[in-house]
mmCIF file of the N, C-alpha and C atoms, coordinates in Angstrom:
data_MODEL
# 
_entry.id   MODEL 
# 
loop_
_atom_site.group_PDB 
_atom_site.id 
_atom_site.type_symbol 
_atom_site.label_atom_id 
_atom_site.label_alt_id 
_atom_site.label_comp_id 
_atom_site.label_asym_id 
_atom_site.label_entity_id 
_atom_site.label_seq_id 
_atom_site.pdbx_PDB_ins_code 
_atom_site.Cartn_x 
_atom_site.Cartn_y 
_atom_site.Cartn_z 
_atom_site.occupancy 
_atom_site.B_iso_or_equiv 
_atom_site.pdbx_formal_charge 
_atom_site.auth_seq_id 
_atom_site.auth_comp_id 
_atom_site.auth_asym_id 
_atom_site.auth_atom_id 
_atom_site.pdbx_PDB_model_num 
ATOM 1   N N  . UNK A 1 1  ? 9.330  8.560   15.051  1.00 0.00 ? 1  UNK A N  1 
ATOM 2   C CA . UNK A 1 1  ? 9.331  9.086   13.699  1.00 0.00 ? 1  UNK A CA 1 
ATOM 3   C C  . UNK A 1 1  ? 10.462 8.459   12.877  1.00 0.00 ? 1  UNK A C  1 
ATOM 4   N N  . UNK A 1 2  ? 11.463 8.306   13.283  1.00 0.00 ? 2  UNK A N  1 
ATOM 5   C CA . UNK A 1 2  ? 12.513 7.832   12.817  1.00 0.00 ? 2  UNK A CA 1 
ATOM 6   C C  . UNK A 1 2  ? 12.431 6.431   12.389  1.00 0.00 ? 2  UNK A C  1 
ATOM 7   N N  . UNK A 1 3  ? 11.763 5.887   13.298  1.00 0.00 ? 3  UNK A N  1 
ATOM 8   C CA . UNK A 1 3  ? 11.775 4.175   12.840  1.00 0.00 ? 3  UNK A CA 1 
ATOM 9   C C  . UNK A 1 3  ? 10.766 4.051   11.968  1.00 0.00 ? 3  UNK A C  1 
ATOM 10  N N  . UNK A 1 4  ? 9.061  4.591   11.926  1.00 0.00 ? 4  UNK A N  1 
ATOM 11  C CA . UNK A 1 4  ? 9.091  4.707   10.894  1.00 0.00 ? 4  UNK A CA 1 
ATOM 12  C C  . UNK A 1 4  ? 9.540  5.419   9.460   1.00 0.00 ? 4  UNK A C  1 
ATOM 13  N N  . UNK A 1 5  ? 10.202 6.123   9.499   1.00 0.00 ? 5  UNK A N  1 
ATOM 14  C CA . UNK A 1 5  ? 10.933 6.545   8.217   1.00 0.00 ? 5  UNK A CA 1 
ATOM 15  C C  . UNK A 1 5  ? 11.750 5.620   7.794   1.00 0.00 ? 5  UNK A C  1 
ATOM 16  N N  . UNK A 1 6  ? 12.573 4.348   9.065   1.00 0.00 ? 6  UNK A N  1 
ATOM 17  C CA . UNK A 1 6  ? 13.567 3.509   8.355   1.00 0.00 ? 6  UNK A CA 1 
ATOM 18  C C  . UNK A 1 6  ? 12.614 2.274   7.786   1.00 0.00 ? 6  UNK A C  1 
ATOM 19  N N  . UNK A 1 7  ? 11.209 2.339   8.419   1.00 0.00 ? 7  UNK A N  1 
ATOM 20  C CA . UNK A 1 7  ? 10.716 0.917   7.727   1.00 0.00 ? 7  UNK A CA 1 
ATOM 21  C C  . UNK A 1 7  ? 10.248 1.356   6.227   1.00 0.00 ? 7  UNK A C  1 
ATOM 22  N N  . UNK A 1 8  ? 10.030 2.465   6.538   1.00 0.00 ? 8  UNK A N  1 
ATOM 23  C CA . UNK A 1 8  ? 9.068  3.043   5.091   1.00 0.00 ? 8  UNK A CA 1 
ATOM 24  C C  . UNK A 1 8  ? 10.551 2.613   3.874   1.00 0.00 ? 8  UNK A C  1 
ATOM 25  N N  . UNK A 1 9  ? 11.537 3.385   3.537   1.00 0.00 ? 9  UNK A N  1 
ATOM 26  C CA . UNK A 1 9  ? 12.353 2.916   2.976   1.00 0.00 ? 9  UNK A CA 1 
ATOM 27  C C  . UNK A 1 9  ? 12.895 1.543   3.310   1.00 0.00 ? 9  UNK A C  1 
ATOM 28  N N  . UNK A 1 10 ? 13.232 0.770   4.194   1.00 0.00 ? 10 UNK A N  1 
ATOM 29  C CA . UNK A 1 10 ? 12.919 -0.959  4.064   1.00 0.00 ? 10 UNK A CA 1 
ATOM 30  C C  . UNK A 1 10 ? 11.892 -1.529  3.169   1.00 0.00 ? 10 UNK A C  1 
ATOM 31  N N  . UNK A 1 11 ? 11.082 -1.062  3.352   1.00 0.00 ? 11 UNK A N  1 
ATOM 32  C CA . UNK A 1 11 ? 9.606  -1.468  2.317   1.00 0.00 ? 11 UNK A CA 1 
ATOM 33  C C  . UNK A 1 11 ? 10.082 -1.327  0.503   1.00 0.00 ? 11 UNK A C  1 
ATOM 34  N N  . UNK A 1 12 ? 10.264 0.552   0.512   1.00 0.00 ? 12 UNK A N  1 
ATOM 35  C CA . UNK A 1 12 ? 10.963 0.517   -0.479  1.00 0.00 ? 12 UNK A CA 1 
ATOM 36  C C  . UNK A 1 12 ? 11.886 -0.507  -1.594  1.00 0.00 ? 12 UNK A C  1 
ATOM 37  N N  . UNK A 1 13 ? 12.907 -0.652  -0.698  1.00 0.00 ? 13 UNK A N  1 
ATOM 38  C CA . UNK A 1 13 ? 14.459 -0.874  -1.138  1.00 0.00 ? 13 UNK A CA 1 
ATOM 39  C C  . UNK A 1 13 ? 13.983 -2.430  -1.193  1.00 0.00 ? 13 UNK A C  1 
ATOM 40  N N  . UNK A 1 14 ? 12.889 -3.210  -0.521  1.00 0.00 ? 14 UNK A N  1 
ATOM 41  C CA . UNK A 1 14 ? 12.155 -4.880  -0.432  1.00 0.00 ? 14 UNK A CA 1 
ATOM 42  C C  . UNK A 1 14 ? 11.790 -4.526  -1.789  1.00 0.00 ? 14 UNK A C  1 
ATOM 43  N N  . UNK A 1 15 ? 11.048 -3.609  -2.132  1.00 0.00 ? 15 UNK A N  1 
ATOM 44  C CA . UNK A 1 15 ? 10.050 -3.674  -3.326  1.00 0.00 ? 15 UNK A CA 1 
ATOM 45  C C  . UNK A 1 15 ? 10.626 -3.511  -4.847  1.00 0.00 ? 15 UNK A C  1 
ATOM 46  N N  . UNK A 1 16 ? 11.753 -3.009  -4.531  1.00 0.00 ? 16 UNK A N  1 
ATOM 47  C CA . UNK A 1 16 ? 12.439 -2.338  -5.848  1.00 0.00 ? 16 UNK A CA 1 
ATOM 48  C C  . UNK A 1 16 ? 13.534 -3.803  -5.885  1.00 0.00 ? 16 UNK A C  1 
ATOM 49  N N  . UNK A 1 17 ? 13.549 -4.777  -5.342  1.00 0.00 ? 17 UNK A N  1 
ATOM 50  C CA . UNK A 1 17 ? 13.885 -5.862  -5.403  1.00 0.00 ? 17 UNK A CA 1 
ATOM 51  C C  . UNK A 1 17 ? 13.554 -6.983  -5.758  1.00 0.00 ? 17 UNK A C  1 
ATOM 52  N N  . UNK A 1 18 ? 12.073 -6.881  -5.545  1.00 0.00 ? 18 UNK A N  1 
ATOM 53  C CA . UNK A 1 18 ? 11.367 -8.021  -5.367  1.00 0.00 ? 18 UNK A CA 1 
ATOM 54  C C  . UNK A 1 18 ? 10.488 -7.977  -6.933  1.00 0.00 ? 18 UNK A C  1 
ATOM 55  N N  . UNK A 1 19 ? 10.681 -6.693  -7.752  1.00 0.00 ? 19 UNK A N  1 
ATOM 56  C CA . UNK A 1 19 ? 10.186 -6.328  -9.195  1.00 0.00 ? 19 UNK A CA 1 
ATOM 57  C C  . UNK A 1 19 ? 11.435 -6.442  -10.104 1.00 0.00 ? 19 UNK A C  1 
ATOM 58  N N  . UNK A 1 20 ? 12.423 -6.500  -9.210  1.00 0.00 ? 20 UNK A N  1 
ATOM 59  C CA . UNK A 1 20 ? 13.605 -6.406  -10.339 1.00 0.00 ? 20 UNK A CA 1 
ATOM 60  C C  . UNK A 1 20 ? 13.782 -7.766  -11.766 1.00 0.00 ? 20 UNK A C  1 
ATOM 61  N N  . UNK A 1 21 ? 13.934 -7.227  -12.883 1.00 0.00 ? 21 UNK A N  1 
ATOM 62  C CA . UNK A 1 21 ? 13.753 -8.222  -14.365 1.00 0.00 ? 21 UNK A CA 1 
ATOM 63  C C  . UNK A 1 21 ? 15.203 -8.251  -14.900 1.00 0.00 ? 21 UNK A C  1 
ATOM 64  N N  . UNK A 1 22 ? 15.184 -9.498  -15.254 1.00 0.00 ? 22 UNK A N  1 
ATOM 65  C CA . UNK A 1 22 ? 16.989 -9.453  -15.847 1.00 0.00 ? 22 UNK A CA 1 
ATOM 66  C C  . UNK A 1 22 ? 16.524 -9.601  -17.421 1.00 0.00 ? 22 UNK A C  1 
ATOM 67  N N  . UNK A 1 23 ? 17.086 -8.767  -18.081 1.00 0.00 ? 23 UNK A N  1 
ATOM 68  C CA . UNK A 1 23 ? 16.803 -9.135  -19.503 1.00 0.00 ? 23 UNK A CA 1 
ATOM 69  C C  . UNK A 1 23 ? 18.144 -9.455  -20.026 1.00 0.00 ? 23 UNK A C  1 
ATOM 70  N N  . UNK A 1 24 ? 17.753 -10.786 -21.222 1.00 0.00 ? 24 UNK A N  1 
ATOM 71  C CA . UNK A 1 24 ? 19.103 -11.421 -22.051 1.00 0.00 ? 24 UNK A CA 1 
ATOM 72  C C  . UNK A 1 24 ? 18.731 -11.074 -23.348 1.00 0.00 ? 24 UNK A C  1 
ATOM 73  N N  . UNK A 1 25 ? 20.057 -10.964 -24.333 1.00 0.00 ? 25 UNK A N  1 
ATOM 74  C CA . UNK A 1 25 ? 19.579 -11.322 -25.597 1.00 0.00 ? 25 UNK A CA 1 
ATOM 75  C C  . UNK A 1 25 ? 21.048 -12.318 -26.064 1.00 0.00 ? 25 UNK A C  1 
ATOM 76  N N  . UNK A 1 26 ? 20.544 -12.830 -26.729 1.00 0.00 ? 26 UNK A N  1 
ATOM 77  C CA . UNK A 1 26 ? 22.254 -14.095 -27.263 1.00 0.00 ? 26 UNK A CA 1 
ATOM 78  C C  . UNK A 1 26 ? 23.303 -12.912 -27.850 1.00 0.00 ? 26 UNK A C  1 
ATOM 79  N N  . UNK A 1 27 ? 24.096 -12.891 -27.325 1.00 0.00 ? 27 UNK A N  1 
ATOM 80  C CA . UNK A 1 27 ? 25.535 -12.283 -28.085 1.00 0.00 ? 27 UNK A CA 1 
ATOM 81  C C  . UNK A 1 27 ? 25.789 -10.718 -27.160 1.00 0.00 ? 27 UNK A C  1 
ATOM 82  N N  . UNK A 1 28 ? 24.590 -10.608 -26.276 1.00 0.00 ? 28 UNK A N  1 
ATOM 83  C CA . UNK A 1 28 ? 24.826 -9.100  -25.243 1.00 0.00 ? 28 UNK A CA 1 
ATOM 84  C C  . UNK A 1 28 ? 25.740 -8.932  -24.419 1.00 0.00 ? 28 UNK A C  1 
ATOM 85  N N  . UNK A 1 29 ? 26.279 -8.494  -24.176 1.00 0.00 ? 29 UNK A N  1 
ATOM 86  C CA . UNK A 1 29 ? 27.231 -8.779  -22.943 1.00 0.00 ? 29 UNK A CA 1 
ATOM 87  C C  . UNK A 1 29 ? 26.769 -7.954  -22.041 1.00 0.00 ? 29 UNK A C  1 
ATOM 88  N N  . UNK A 1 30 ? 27.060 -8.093  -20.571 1.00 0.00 ? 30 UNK A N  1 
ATOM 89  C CA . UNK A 1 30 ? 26.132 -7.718  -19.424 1.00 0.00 ? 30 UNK A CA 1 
ATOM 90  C C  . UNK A 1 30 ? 26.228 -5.970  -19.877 1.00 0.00 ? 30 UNK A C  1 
ATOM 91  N N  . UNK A 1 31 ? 27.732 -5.229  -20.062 1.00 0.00 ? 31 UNK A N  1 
ATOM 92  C CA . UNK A 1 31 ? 27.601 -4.014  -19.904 1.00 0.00 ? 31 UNK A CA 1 
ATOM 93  C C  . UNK A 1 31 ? 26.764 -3.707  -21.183 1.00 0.00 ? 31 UNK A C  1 
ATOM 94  N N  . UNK A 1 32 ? 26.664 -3.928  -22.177 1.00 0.00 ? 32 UNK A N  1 
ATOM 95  C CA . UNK A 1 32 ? 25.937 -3.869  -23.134 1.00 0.00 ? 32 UNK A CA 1 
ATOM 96  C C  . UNK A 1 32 ? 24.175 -3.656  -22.633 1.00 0.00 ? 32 UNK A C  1 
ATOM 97  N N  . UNK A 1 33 ? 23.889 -4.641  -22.217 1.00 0.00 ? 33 UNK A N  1 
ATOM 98  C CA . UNK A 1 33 ? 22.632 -4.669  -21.651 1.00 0.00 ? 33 UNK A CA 1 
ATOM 99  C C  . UNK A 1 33 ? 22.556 -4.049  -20.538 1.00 0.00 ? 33 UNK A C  1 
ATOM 100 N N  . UNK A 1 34 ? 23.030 -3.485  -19.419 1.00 0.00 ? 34 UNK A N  1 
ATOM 101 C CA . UNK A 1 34 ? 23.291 -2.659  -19.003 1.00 0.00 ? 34 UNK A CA 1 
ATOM 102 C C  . UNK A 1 34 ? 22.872 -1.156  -19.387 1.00 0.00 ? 34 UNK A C  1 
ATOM 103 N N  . UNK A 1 35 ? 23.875 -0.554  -20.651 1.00 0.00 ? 35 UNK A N  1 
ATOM 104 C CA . UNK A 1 35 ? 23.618 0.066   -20.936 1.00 0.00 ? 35 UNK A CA 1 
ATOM 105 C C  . UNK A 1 35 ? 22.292 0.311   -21.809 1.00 0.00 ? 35 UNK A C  1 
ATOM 106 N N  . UNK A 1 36 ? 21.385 -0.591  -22.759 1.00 0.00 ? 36 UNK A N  1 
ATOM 107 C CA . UNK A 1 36 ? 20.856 -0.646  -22.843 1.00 0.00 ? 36 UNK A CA 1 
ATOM 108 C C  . UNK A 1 36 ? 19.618 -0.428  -22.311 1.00 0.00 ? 36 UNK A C  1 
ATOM 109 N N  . UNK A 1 37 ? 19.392 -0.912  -21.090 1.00 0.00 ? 37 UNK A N  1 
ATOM 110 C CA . UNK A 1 37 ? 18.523 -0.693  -20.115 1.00 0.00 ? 37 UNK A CA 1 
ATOM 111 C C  . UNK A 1 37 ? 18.878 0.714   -19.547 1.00 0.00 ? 37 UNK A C  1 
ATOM 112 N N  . UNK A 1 38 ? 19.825 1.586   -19.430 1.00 0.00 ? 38 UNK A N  1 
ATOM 113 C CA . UNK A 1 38 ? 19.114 2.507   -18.815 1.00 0.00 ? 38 UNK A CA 1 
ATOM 114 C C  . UNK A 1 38 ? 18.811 3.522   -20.021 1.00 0.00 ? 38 UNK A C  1 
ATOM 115 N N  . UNK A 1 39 ? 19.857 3.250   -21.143 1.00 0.00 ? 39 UNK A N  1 
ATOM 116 C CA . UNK A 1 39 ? 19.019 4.234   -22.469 1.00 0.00 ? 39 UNK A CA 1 
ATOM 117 C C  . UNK A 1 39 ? 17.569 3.958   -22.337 1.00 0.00 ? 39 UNK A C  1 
ATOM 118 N N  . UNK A 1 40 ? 16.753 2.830   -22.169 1.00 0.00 ? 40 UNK A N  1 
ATOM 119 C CA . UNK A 1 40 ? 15.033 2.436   -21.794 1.00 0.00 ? 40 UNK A CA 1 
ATOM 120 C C  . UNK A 1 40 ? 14.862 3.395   -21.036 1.00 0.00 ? 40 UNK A C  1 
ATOM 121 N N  . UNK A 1 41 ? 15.235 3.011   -19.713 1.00 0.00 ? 41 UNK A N  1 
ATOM 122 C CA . UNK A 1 41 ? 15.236 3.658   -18.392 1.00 0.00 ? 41 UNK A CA 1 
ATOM 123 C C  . UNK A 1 41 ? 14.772 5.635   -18.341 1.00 0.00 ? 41 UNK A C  1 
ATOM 124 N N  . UNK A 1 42 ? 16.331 6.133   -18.819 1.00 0.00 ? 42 UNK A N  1 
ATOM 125 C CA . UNK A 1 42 ? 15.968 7.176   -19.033 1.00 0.00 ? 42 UNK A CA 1 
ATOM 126 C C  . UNK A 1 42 ? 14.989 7.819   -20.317 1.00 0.00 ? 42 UNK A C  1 
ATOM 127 N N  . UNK A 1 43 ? 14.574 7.300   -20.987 1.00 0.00 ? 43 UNK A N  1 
ATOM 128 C CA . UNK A 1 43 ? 13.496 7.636   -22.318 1.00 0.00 ? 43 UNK A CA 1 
ATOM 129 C C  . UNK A 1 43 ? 12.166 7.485   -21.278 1.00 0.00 ? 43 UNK A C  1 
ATOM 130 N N  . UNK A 1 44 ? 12.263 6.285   -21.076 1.00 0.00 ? 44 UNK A N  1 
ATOM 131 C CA . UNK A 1 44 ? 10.234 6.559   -20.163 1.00 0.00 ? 44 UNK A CA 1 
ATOM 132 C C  . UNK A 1 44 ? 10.763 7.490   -19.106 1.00 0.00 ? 44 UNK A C  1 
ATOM 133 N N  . UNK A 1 45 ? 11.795 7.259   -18.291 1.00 0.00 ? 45 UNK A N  1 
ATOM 134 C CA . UNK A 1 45 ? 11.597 9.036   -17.118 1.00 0.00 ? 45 UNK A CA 1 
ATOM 135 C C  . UNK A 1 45 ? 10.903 10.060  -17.978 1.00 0.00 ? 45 UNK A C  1 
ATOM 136 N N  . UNK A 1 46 ? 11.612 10.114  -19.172 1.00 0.00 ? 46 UNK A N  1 
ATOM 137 C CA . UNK A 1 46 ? 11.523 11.663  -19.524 1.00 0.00 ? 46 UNK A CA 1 
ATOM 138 C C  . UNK A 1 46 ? 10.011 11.983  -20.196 1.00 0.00 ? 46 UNK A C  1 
ATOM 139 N N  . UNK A 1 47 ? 9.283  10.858  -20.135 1.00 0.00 ? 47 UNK A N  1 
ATOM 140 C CA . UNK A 1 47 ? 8.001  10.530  -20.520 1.00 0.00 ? 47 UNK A CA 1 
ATOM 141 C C  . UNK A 1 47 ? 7.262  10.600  -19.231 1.00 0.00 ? 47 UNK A C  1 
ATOM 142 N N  . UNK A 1 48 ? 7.416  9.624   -17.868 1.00 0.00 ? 48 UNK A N  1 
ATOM 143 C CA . UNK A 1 48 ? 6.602  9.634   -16.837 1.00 0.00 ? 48 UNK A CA 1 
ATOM 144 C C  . UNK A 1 48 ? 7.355  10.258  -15.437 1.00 0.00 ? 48 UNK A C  1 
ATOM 145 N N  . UNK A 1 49 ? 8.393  10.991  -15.584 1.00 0.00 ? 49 UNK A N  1 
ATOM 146 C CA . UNK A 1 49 ? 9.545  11.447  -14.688 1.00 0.00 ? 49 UNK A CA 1 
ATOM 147 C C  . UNK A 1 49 ? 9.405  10.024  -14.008 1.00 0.00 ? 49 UNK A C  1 
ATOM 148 N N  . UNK A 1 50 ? 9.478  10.435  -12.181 1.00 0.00 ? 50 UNK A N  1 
ATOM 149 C CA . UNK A 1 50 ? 10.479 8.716   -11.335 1.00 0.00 ? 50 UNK A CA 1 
ATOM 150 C C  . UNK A 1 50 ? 9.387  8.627   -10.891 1.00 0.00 ? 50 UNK A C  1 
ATOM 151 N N  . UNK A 1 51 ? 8.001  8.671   -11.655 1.00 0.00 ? 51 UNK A N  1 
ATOM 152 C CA . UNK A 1 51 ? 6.911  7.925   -11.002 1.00 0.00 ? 51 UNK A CA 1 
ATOM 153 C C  . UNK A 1 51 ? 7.024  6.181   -11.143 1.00 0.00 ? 51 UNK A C  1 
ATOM 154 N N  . UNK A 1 52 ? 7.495  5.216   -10.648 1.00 0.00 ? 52 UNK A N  1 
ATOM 155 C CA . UNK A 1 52 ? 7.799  3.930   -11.108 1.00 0.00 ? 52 UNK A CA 1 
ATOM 156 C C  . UNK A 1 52 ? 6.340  3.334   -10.116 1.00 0.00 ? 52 UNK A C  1 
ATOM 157 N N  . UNK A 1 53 ? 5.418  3.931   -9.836  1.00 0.00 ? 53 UNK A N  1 
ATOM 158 C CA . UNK A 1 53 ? 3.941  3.141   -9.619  1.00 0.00 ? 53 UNK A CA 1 
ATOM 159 C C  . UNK A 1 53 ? 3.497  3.264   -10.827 1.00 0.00 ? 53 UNK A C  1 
ATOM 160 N N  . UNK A 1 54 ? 3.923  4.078   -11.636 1.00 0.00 ? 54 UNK A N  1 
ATOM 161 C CA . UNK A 1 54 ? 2.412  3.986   -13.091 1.00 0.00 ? 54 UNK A CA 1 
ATOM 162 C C  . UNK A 1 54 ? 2.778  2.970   -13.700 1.00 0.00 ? 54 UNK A C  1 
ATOM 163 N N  . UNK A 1 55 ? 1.843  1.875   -13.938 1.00 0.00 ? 55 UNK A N  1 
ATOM 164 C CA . UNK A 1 55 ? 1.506  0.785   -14.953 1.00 0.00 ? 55 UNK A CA 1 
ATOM 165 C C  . UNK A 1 55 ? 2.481  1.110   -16.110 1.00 0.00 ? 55 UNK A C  1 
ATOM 166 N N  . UNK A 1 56 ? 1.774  1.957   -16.687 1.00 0.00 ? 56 UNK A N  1 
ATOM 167 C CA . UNK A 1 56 ? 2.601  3.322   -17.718 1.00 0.00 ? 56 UNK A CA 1 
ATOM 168 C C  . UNK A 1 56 ? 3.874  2.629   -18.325 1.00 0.00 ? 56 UNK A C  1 
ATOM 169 N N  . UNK A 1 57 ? 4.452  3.429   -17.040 1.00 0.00 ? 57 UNK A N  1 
ATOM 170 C CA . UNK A 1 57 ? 5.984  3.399   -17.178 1.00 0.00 ? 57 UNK A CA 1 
ATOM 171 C C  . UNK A 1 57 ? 6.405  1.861   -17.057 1.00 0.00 ? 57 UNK A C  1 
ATOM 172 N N  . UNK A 1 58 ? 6.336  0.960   -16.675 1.00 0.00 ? 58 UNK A N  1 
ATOM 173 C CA . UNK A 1 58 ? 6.823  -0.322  -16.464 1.00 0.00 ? 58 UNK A CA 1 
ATOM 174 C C  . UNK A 1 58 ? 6.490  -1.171  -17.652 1.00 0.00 ? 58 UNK A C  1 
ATOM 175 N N  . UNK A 1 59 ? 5.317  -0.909  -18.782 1.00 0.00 ? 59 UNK A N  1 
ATOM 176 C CA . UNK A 1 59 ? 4.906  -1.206  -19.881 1.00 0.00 ? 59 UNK A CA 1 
ATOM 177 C C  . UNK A 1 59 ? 5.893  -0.654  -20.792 1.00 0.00 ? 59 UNK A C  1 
ATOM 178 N N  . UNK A 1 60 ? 5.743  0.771   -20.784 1.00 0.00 ? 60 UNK A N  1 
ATOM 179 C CA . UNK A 1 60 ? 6.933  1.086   -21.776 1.00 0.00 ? 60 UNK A CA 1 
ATOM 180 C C  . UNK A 1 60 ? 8.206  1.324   -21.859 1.00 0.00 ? 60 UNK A C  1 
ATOM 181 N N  . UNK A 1 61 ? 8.945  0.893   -20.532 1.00 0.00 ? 61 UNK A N  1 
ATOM 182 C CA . UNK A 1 61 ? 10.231 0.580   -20.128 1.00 0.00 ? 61 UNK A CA 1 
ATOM 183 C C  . UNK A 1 61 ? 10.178 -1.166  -20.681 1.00 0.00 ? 61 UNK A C  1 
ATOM 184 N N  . UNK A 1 62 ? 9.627  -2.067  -20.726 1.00 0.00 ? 62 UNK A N  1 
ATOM 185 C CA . UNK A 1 62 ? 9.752  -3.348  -20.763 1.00 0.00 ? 62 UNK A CA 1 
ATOM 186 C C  . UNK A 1 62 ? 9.917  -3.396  -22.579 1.00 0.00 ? 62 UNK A C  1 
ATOM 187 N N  . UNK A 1 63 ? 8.255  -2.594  -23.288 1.00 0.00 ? 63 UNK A N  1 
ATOM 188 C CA . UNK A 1 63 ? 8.097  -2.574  -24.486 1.00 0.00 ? 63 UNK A CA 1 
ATOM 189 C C  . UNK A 1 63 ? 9.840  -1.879  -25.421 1.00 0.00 ? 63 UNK A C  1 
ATOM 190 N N  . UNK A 1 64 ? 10.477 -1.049  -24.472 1.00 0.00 ? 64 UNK A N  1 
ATOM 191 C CA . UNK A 1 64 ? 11.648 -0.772  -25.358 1.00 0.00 ? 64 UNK A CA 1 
ATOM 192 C C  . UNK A 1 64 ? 12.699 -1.252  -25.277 1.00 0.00 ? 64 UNK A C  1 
ATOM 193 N N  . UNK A 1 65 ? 12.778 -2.361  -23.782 1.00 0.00 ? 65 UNK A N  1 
ATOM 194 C CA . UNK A 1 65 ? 13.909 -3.650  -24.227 1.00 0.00 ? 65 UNK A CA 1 
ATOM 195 C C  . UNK A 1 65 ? 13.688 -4.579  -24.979 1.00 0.00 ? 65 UNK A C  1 
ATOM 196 N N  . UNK A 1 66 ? 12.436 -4.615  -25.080 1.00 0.00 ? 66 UNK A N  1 
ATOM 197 C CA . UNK A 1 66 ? 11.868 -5.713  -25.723 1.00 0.00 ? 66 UNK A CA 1 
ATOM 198 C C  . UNK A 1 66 ? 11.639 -5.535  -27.753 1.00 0.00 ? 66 UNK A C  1 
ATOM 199 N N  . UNK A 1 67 ? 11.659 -3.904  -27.791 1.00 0.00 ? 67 UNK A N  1 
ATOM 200 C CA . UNK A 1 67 ? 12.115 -3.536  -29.185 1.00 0.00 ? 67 UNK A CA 1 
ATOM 201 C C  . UNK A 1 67 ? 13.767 -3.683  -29.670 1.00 0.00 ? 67 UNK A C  1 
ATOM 202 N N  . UNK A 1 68 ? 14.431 -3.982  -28.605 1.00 0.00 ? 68 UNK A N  1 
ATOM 203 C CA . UNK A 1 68 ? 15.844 -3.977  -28.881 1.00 0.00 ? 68 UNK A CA 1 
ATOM 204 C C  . UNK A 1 68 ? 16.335 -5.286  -28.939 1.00 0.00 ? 68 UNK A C  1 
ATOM 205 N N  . UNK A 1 69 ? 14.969 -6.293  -28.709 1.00 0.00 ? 69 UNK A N  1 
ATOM 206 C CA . UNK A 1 69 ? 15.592 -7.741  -29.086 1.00 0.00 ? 69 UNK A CA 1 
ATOM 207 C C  . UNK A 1 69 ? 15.560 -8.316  -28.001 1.00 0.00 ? 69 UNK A C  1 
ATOM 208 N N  . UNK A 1 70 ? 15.600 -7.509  -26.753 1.00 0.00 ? 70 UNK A N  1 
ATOM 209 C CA . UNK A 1 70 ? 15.483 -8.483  -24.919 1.00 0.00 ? 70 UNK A CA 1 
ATOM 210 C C  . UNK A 1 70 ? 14.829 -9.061  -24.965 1.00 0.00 ? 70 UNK A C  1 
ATOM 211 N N  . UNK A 1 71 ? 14.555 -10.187 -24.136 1.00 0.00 ? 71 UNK A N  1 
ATOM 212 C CA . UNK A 1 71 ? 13.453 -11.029 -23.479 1.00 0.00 ? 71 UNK A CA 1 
ATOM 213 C C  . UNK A 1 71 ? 14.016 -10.549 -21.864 1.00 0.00 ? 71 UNK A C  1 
ATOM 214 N N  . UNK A 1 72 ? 12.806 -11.449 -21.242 1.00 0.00 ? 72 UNK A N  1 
ATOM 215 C CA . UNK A 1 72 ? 13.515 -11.451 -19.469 1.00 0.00 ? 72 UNK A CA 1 
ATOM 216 C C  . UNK A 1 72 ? 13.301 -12.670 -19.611 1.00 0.00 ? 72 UNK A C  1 
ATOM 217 N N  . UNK A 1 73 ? 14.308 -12.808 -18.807 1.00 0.00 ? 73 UNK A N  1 
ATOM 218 C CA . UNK A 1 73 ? 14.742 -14.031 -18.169 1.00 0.00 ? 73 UNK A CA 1 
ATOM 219 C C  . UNK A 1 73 ? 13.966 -14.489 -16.976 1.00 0.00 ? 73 UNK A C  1 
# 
């Protein structure tokens, strides 16, 4: 039971890695964007709570860095 519980979170912690997006904008500085991103971050939670499988949420987490001038890199 145990080992699978450690692969299941391995899988996890692979996946939440392997989706991760760096967004730039000219003149941001990292904590800036930083913060930026989780003001995004927390606005869609409070829209789709920590479901991060819904399409949903990854559309309109992207759509509100992307209103603030981000691109990804």
């Amino acid at each position: 039971m145990k080992v699978r519980a450690l692969c299941l979170l391995l899988m996890i912690v692979l996946a939440g890695c392997a989706t991760h997006v760096q967004w730039v904008q000219e003149g941001k500085t990292e904590a800036e964007t930083e913060r930026d991103y989780k003001e995004c971050y927390d606005q869609t939670e409070k829209r789709y709570g920590t479901n991060l499988e819904s399409p949903h949420f990854t559309t309109d987490l992207n759509q509100c860095m992307e209103s603030r001038g981000y691109r990804r890199k």
